[in-house]
N, C-alpha and C positions, 0 to 999 in steps of 0.2 A: 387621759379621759377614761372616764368609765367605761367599762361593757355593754356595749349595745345589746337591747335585749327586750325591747317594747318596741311596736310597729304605733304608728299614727297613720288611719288614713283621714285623705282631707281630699273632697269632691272642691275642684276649682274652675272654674271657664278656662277651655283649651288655650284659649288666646291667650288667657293671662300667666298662664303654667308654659307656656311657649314663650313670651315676653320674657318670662322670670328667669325662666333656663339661659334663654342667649343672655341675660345682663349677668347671672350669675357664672355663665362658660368665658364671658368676658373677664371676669374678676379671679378667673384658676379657682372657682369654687363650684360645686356640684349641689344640686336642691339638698341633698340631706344635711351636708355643712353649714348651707345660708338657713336651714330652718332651725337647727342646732344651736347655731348663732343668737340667732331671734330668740327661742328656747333662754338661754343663757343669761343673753341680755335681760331680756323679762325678768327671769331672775333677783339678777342681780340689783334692776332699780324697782324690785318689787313691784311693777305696773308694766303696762306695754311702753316700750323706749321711744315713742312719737309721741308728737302730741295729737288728737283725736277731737274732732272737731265740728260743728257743722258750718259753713261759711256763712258769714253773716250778710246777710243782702245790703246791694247800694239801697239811697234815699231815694234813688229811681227807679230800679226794680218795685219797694215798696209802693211808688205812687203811680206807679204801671198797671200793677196789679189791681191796688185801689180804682182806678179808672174805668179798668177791664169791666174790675166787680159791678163800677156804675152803669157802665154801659149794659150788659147782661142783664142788669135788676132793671132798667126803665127808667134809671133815675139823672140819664144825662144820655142826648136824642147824639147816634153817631152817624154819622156818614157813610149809607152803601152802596156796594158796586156791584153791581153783575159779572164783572169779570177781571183781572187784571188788567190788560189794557186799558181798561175804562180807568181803572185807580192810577194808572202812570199818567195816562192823560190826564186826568186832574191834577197830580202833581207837575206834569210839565207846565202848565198852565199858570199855577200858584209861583213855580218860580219863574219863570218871563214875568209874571205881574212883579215880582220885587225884586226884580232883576234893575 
């Protein structure tokens, strides 16, 4: 390997630089090696080595939303409660009916 001889710093969330260290102390590997790695890999398949993604929503989330949107704009009248209780109790109620 070449001579190390350039610093990289990189601001991370503690949590996830904590996470990172125990999976990489699990693996006999130390942060500069797993980023070295990564370094490498990139490299070598001339792009980042995962694939990069945004998850694509169910047909449900999408018509949740849409729903949401209706209800917000006016455009479909919903049902409210004053409180939790009050919305369990309606639910309790709707299933004894189809119970």
């Amino acid at each position: 390997m070449d001579n190390l001889n350039s610093v990289i710093n990189v601001n991370v969330p503690t949590s996830i630089k904590e996470e990172a260290t125990n999976l990489f102390n699990s693996l006999c590997l130390n942060m500069t090696t797993a980023i070295n790695m990564f370094l490498v890999k990139s490299i070598n398949e001339w792009g980042i080595p995962f694939e990069i993604k945004a998850p694509k929503p169910s047909m449900e989330l999408l018509e949740s939303i849409q729903e949401g949107e209706n209800i917000l704009s006016g455009k479909v009248d919903a049902k409210k409660y004053h409180n939790v209780k009050e919305m369990f109790a309606e639910l309790d109620k709707e299933i004894e009916k189809d119970a």
